[in-house]
C-alpha positions as a Markdown table, in Angstrom:
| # | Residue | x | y | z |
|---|---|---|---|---|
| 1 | Unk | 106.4 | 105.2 | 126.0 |
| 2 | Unk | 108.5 | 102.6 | 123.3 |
| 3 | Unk | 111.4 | 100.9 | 122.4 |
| 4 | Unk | 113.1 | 102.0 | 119.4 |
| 5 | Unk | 114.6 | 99.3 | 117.3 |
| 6 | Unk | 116.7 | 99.1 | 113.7 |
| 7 | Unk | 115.6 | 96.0 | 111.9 |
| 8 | Unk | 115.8 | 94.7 | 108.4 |
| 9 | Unk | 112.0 | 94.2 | 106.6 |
| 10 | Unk | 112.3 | 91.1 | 104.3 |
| 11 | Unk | 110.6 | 90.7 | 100.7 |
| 12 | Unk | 110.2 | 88.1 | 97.9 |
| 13 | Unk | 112.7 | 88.0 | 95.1 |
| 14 | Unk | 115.7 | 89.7 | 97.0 |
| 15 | Unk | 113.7 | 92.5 | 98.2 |
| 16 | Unk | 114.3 | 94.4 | 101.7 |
| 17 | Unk | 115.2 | 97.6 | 103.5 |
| 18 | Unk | 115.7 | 99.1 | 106.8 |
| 19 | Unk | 112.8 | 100.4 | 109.2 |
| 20 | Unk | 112.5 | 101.3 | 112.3 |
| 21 | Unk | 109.9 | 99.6 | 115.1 |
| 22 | Unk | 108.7 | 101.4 | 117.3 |
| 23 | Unk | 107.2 | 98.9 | 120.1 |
| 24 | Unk | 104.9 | 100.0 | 122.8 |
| 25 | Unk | 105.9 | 98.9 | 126.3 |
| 26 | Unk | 103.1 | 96.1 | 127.6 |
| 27 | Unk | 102.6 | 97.9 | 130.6 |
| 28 | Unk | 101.8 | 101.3 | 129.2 |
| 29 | Unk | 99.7 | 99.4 | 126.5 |
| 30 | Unk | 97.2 | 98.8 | 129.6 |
| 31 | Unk | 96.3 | 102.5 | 129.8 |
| 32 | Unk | 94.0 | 103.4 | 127.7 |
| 33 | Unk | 95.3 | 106.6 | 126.7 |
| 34 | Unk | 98.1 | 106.2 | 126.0 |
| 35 | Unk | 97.7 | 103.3 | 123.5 |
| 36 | Unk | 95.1 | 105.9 | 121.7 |
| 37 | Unk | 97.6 | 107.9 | 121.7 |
| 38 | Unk | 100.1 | 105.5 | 120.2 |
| 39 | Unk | 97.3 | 104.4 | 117.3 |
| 40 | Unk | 96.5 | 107.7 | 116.5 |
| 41 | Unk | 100.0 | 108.7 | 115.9 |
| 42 | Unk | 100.4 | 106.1 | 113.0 |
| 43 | Unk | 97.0 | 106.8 | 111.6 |
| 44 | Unk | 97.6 | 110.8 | 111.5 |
| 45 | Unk | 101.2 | 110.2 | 110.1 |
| 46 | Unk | 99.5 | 107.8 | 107.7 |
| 47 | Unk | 97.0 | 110.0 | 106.2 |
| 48 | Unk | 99.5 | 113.1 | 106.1 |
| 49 | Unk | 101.1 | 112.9 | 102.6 |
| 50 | Unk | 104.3 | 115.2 | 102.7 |
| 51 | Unk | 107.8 | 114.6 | 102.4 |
| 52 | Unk | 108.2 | 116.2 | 106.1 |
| 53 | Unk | 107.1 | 113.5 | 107.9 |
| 54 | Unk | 108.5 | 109.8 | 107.9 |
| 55 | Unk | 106.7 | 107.0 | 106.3 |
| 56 | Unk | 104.4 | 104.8 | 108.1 |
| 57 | Unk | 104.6 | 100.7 | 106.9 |
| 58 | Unk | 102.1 | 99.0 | 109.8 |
| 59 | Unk | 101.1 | 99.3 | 113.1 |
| 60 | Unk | 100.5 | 95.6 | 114.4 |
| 61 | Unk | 99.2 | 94.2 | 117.7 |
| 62 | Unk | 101.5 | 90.5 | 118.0 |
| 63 | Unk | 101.9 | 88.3 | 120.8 |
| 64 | Unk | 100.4 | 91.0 | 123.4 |
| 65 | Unk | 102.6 | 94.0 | 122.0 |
| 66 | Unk | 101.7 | 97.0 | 119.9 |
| 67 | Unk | 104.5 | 98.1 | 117.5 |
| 68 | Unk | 104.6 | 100.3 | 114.2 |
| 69 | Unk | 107.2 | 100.3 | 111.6 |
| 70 | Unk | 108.0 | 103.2 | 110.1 |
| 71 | Unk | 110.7 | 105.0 | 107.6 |
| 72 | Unk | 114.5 | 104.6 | 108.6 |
| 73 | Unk | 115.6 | 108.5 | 108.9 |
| 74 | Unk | 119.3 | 109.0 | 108.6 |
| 75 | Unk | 120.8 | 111.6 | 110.7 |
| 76 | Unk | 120.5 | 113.4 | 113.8 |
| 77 | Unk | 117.3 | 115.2 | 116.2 |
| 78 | Unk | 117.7 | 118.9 | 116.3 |
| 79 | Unk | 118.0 | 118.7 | 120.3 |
| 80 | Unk | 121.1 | 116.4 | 119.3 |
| 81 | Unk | 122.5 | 119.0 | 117.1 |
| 82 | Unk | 121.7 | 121.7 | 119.5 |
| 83 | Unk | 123.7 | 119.8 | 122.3 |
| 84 | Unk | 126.5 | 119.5 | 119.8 |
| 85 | Unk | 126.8 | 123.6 | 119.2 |
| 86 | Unk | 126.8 | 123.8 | 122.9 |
| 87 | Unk | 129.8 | 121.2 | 123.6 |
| 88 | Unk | 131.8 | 123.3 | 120.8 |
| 89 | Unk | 130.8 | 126.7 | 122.4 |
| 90 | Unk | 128.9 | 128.6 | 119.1 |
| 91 | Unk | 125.1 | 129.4 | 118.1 |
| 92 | Unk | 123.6 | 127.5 | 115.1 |
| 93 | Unk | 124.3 | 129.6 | 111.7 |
| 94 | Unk | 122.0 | 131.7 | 110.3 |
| 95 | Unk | 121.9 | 130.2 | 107.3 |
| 96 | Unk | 120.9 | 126.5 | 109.1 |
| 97 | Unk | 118.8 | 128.2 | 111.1 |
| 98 | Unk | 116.3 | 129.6 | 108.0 |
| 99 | Unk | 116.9 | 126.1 | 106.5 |
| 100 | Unk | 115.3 | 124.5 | 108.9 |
| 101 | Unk | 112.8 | 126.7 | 110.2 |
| 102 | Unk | 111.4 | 127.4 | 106.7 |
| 103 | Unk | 110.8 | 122.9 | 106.3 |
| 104 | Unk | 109.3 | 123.5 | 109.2 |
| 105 | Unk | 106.6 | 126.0 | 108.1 |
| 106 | Unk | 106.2 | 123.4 | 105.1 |
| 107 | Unk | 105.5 | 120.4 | 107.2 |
| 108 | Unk | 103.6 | 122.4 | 110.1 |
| 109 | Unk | 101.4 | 123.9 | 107.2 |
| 110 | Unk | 100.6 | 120.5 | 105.5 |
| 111 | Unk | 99.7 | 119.2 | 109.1 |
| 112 | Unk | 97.1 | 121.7 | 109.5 |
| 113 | Unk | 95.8 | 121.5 | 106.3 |
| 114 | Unk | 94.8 | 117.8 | 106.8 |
| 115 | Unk | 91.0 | 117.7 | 105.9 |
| 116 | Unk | 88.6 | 114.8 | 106.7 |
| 117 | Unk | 86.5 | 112.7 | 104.2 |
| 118 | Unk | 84.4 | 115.6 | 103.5 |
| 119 | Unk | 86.7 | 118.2 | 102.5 |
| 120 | Unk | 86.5 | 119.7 | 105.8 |
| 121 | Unk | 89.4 | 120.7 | 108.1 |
| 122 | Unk | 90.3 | 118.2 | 110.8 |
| 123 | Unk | 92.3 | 121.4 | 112.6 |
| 124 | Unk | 95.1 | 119.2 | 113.3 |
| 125 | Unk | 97.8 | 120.4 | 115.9 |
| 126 | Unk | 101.4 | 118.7 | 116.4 |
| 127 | Unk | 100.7 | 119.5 | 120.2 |
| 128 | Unk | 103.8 | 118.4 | 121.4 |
| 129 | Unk | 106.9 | 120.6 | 118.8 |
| 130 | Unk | 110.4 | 119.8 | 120.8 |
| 131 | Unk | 114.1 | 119.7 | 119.6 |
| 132 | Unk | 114.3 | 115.8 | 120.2 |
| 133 | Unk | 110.8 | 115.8 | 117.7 |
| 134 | Unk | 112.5 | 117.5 | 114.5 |
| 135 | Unk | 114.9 | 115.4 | 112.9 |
| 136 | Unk | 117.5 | 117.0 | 110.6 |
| 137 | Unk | 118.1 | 114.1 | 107.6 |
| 138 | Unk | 121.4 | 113.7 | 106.0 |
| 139 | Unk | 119.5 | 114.0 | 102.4 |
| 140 | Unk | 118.4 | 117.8 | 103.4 |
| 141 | Unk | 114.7 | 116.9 | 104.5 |
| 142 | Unk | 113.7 | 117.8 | 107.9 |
| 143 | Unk | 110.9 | 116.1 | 109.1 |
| 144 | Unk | 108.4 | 116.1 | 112.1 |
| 145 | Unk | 108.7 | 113.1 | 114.2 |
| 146 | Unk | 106.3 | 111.5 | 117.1 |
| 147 | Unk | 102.8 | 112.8 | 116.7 |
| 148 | Unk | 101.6 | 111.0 | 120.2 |
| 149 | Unk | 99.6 | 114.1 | 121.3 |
| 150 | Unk | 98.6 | 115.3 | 117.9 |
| 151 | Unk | 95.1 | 116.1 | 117.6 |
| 152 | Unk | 92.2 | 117.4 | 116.3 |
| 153 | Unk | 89.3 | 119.7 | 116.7 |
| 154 | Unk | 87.0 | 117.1 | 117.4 |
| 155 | Unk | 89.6 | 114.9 | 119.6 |
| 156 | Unk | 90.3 | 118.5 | 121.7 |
| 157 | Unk | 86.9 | 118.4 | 122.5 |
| 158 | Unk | 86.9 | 115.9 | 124.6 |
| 159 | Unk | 89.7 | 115.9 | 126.5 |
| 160 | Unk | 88.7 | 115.8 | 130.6 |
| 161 | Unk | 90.4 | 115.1 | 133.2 |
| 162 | Unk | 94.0 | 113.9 | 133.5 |
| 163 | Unk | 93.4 | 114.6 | 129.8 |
| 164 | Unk | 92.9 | 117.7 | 129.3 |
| 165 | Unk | 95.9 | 118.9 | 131.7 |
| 166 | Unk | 99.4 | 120.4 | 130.5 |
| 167 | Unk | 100.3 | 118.3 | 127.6 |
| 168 | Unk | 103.7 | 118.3 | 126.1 |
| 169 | Unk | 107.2 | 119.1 | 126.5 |
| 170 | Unk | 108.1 | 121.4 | 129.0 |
| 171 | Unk | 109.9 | 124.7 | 127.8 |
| 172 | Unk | 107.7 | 124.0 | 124.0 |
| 173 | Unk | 104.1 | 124.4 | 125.0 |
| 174 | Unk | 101.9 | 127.6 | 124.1 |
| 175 | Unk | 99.8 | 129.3 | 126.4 |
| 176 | Unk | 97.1 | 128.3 | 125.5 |
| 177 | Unk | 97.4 | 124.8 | 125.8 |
| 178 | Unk | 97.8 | 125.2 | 129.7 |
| 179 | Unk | 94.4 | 127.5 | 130.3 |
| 180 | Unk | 92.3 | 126.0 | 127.6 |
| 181 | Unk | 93.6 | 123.0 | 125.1 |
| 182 | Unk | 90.1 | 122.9 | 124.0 |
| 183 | Unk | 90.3 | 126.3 | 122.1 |
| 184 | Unk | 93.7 | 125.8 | 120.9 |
| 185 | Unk | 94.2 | 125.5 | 116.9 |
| 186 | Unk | 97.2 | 125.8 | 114.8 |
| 187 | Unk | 98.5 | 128.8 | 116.3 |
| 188 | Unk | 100.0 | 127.1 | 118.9 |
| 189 | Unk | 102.4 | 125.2 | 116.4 |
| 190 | Unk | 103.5 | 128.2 | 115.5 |
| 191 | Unk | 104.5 | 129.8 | 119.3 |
| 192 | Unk | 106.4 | 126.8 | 119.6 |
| 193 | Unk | 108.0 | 127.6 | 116.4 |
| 194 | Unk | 108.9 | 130.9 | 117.2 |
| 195 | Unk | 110.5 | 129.2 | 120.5 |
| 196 | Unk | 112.7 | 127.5 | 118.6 |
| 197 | Unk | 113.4 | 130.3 | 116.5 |
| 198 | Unk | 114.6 | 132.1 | 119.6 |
| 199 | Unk | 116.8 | 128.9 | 121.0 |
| 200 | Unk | 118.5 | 128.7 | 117.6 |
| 201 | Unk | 119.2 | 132.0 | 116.8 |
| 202 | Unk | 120.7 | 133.0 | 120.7 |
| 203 | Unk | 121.7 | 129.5 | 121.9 |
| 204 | Unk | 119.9 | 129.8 | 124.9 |
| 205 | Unk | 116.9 | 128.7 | 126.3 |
| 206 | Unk | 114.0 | 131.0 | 126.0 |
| 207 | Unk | 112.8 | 130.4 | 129.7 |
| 208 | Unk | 115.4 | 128.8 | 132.4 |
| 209 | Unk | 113.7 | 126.2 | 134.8 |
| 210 | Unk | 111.1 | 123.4 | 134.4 |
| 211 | Unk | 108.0 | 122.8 | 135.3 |
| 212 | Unk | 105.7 | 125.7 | 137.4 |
| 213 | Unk | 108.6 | 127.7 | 136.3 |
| 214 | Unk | 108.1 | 127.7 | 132.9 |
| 215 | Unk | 104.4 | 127.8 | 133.4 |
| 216 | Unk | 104.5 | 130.8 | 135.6 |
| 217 | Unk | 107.1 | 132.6 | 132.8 |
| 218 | Unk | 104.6 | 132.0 | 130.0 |
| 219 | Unk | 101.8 | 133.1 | 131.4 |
| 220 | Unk | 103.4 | 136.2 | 132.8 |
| 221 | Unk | 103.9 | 137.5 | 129.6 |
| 222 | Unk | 106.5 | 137.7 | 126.3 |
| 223 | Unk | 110.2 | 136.7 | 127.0 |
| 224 | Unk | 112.7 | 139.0 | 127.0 |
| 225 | Unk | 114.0 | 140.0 | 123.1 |
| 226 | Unk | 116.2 | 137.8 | 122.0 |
| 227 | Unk | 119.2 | 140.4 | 120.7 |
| 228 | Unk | 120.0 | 140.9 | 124.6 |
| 229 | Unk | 120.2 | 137.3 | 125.2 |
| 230 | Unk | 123.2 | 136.7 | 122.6 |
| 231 | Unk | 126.8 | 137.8 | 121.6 |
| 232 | Unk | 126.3 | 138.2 | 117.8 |
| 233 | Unk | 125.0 | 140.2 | 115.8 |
| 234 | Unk | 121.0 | 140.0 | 116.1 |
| 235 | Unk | 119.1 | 142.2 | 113.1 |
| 236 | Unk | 116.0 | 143.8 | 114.5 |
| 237 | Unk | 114.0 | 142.4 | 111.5 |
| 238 | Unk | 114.4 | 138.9 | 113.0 |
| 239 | Unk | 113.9 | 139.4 | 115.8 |
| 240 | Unk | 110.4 | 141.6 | 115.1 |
| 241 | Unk | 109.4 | 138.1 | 113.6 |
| 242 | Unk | 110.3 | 136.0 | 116.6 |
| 243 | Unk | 108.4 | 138.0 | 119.1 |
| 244 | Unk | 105.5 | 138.2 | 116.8 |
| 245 | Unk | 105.2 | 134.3 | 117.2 |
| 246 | Unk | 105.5 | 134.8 | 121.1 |
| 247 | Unk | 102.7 | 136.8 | 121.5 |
| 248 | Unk | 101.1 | 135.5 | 124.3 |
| 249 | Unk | 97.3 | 136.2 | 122.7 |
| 250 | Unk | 97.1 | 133.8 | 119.6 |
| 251 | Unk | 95.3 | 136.7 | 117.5 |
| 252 | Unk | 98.5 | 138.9 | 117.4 |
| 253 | Unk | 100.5 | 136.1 | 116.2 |
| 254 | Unk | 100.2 | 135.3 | 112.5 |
| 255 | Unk | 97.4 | 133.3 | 111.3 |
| 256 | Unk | 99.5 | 130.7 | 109.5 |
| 257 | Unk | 102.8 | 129.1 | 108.8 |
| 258 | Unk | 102.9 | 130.5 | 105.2 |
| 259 | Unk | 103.1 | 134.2 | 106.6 |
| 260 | Unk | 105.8 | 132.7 | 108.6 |
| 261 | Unk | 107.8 | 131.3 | 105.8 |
| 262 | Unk | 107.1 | 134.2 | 103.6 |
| 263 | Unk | 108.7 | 136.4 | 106.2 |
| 264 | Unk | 111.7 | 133.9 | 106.6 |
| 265 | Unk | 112.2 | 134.0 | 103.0 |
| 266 | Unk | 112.2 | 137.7 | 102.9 |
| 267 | Unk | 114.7 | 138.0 | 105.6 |
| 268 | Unk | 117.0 | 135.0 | 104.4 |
| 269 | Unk | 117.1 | 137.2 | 101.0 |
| 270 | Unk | 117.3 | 140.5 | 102.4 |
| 271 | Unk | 121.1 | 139.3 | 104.8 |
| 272 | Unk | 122.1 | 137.0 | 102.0 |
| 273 | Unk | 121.7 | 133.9 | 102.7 |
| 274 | Unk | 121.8 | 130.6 | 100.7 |
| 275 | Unk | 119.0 | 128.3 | 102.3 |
| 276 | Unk | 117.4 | 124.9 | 101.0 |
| 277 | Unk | 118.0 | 121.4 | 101.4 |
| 278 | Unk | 121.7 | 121.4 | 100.6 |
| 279 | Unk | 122.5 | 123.5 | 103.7 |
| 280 | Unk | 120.5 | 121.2 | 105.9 |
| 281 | Unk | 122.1 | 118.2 | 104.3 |
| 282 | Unk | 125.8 | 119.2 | 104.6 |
| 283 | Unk | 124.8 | 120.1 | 108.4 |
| 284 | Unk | 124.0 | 116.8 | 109.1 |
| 285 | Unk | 126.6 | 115.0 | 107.2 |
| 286 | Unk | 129.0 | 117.3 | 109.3 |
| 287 | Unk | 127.2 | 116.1 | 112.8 |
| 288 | Unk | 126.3 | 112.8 | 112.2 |
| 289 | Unk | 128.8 | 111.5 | 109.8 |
| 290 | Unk | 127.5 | 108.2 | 107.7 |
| 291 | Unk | 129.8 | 105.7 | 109.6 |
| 292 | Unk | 128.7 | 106.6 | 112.8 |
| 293 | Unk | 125.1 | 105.6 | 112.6 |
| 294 | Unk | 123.9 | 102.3 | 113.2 |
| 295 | Unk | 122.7 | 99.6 | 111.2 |
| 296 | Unk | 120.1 | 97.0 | 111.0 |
| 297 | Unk | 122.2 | 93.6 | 111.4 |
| 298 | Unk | 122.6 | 91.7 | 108.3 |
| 299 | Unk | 120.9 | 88.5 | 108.7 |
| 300 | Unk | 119.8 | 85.7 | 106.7 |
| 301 | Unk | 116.4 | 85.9 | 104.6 |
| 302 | Unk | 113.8 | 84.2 | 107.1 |
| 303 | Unk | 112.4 | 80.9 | 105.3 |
| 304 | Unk | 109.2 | 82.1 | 104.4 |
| 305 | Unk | 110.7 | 84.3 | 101.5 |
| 306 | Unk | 110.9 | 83.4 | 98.2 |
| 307 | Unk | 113.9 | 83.8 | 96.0 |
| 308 | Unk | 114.2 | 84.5 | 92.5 |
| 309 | Unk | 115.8 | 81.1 | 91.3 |
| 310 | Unk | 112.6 | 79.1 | 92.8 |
| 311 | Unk | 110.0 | 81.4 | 91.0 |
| 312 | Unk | 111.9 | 81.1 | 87.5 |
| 313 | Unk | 113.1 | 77.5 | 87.4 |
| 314 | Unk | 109.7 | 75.7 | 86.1 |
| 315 | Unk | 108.2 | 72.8 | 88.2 |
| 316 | Unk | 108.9 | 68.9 | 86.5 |
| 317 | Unk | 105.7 | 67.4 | 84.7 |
| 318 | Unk | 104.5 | 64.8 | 86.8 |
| 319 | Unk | 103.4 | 61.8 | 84.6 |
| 320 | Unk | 102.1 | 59.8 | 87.4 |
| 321 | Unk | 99.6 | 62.0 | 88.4 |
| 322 | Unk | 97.1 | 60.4 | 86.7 |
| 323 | Unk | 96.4 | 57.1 | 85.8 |
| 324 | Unk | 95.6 | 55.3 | 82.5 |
| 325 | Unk | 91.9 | 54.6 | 83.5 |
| 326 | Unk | 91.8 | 58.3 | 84.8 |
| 327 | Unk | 93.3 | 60.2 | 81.5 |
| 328 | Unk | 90.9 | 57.9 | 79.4 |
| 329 | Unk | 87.5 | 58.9 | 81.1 |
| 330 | Unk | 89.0 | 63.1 | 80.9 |
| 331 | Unk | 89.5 | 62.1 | 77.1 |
| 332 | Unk | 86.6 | 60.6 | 76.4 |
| 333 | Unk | 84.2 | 63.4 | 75.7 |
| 334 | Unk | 87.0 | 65.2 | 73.0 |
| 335 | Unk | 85.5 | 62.3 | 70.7 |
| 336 | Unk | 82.5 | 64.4 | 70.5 |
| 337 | Unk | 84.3 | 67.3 | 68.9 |
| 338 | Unk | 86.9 | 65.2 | 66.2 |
| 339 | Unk | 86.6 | 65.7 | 62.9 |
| 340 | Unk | 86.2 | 63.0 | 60.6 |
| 341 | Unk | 88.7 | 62.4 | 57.9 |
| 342 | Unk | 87.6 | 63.3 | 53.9 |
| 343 | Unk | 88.3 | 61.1 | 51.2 |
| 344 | Unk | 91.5 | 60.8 | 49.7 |
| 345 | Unk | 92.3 | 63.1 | 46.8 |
| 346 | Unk | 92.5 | 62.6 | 43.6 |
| 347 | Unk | 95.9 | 62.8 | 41.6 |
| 348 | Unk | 95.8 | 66.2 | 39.7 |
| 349 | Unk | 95.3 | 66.2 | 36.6 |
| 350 | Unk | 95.7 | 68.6 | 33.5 |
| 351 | Unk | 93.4 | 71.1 | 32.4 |
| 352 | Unk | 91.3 | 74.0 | 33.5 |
| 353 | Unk | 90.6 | 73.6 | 37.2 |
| 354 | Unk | 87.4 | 72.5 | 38.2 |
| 355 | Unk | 84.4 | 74.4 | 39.7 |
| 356 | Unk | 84.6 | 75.6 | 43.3 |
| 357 | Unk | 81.7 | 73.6 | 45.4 |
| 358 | Unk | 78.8 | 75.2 | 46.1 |
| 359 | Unk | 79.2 | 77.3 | 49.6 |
| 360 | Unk | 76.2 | 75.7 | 51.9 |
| 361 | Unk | 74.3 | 78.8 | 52.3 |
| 362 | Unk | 73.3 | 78.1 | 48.8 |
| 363 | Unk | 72.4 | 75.1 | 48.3 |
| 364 | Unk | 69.1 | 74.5 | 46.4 |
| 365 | Unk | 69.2 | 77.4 | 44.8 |
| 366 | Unk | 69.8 | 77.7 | 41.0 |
| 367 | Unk | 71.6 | 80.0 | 38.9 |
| 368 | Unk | 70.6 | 82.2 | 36.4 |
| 369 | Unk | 73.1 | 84.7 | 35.5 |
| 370 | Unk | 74.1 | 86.8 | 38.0 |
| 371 | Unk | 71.2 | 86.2 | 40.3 |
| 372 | Unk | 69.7 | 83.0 | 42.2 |
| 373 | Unk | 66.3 | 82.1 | 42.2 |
| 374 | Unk | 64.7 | 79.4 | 44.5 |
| 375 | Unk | 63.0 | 76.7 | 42.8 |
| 376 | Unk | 59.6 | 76.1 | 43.3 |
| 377 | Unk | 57.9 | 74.6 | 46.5 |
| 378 | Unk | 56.6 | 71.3 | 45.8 |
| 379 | Unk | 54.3 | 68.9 | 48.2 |
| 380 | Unk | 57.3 | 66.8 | 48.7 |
| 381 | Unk | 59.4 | 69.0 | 49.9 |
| 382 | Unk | 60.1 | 68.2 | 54.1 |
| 383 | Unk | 59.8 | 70.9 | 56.4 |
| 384 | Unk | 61.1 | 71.0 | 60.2 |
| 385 | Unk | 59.1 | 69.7 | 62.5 |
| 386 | Unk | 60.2 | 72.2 | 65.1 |
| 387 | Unk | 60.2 | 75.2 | 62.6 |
| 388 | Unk | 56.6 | 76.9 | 62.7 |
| 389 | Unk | 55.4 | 78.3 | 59.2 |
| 390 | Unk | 55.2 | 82.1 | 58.8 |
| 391 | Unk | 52.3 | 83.1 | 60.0 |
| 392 | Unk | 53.4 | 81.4 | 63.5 |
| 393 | Unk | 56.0 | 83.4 | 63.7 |
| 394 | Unk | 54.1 | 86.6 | 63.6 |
| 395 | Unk | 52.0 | 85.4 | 65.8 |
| 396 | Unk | 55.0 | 84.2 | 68.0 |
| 397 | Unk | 56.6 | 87.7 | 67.5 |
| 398 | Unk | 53.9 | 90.2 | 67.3 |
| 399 | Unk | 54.7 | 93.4 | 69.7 |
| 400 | Unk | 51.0 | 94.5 | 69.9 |
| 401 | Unk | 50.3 | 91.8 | 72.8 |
């Protein structure tokens, strides 16, 4: 459906990293579905805050072509890894095996749990849970990649035609998303997990053949147990969990992927097993060694970013930008606000120093002791013109009208 690309994303002031664009191919951009499908995966990934999914930076529509740009994930798919245990003849360890499949329940679970703006569940389903769509990262994370046929309750709904037909990868799709993708919910995240469950733990695949002949296979009934399809050593405690996810009717599964790392735990504990991120981390390191991967070219900043230097060197004054006729009519008006000079002072002299002046709020009032008096109205004394006498303002300010 895309292009895959490495590039460099450019900041201000020195800043950038590597990303990864994903770019929609024109042609497929003219069928509708599938560029819904394309939007919708960067607005679910968006709105899906867990460290077991990548980041989403944009999706864009430029020049004709739909793109996103997303987190750079360093390391290797699980198919790739798979395909590597193969070439060198051996079945995944245990202790990888639990690793991973226990991230998985953590990212699975915080998929489902998405709810809407209303605090409602948006029964969100991965749909679509292959090898080549869980990547194994050299820091120990293991994330869920390429949520195309992700949806919701709502979005299930209305599936028809073409649609609403076998949607997925074949050899990781449950049964009930072939007779009726309209009732399926989370359970069917967790079938395919217990698939891959099965494929790790015998290095095999669960059902031989494509196509019809995985359909027919699935439908038919559970696969065969998984301790006859392998060399090693397969407890019967694991493998009790493993068919319990391939139940062919969703209510004998478990009802959630914290049952299903609870029971993981359990049985990581129970044969002694170290399992966490370092496992998965050293794993991948071993696979996909550091100087093998490639690398976003290292190219000059574009000229649109700005560097440090030209934000902290300051810009020259300009004298000429205004004239003399200009900076005396911006001037003028500051005349209004100067303050007059006072009179010169007088040379001290000897003595006691004289009487501070009188503050203005005081002024024609006289003293008498410790107490000021106002001296008595005479006819000549000038009142305000604008200032009414008493009785106008209670008349101005009575609250009975």
């Amino acid at each position: 459906m895309a292009e895959i690309f490495i590039a460099r994303q450019w900041g201000d002031g020195g800043f950038q990293r590597e990303v990864v664009i994903k770019r929609m191919h024109p042609h497929l951009a003219e069928q509708r579905r599938l560029l819904n499908e394309f939007c919708a995966e960067g607005r679910w990934m968006a709105r899906i805050e867990h460290a077991g999914l990548p980041s989403i930076h944009d999706v864009r529509h430029e020049d004709g072509q739909w793109y996103c740009v997303m987190e750079r994930l360093r390391g290797l798919t699980l198919g790739a890894a798979r395909r590597h245990e193969r070439e060198m003849g051996r079945s995944m360890r245990w202790d990888v095996v639990f690793s991973v499949a226990i991230q998985l329940c953590e990212a699975l679970h915080a998929v489902h749990e998405l709810r809407d703006e209303a605090g409602e569940l948006c029964g969100l389903i991965h749909g679509d849970l292959g090898p080549e769509n869980v990547f194994l990262g050299r820091d120990g994370r293991v994330r869920l990649i390429d949520f195309g046929l992700a949806t919701d309750t709502a979005g299930r709904q209305t599936l028809t035609g073409s649609d609403s037909g076998i949607r997925g990868t074949v050899g990781y799709i449950a049964p009930e998303m072939i007779e009726r993708p309209k009732g399926a919910d989370r359970r069917a995240d967790l079938y395919v997990l217990g698939v891959l469950l099965y494929e790790l733990t015998t290095g095999v695949r669960m059902i031989e053949g494509d196509g019809m002949a995985y359909v027919n296979a699935v439908l038919a009934g559970p696969p065969p147990p998984p301790s006859g399809r392998t060399e090693r050593e397969y407890p019967a405690a694991v493998e009790a969990v493993v068919l319990r996810c391939l139940q062919r009717d969703p209510n004998k599964r478990l009802s959630d992927l914290r049952k299903l790392k609870l029971a993981l735990e359990n049985l990581a504990k129970t044969m002694d097993l170290r399992v966490g991120h370092d496992v998965v981390a050293a794993y991948a390191t071993a696979l996909q060694p550091e100087q093998e991967e490639p690398v976003a070219p290292r190219t000059e900043p574009p000229p649109y970013v700005v560097a440090t230097e030209e934000v902290l060197e300051p810009e020259p004054i300009d004298d000429s930008v205004l004239s003399p006729e200009e900076h005396d009519a911006l001037t003028a008006d500051l005349d209004l606000f100067s303050i007059a000079p006072g009179p010169a002072e007088a040379p001290a002299s000897k003595g006691p120093p004289p009487p501070p002046p009188a503050h203005p709020v005081f002024e024609g009032f006289e003293d008498e002791g410790d107490a000021f008096v106002e001296p008595p109205q005479t006819q000549t004394r000038r009142r305000h013109p604008d200032i009414p006498d008493e009785g106008e303002f209670a008349v101005a300010f009575n609250d009975d009208d």
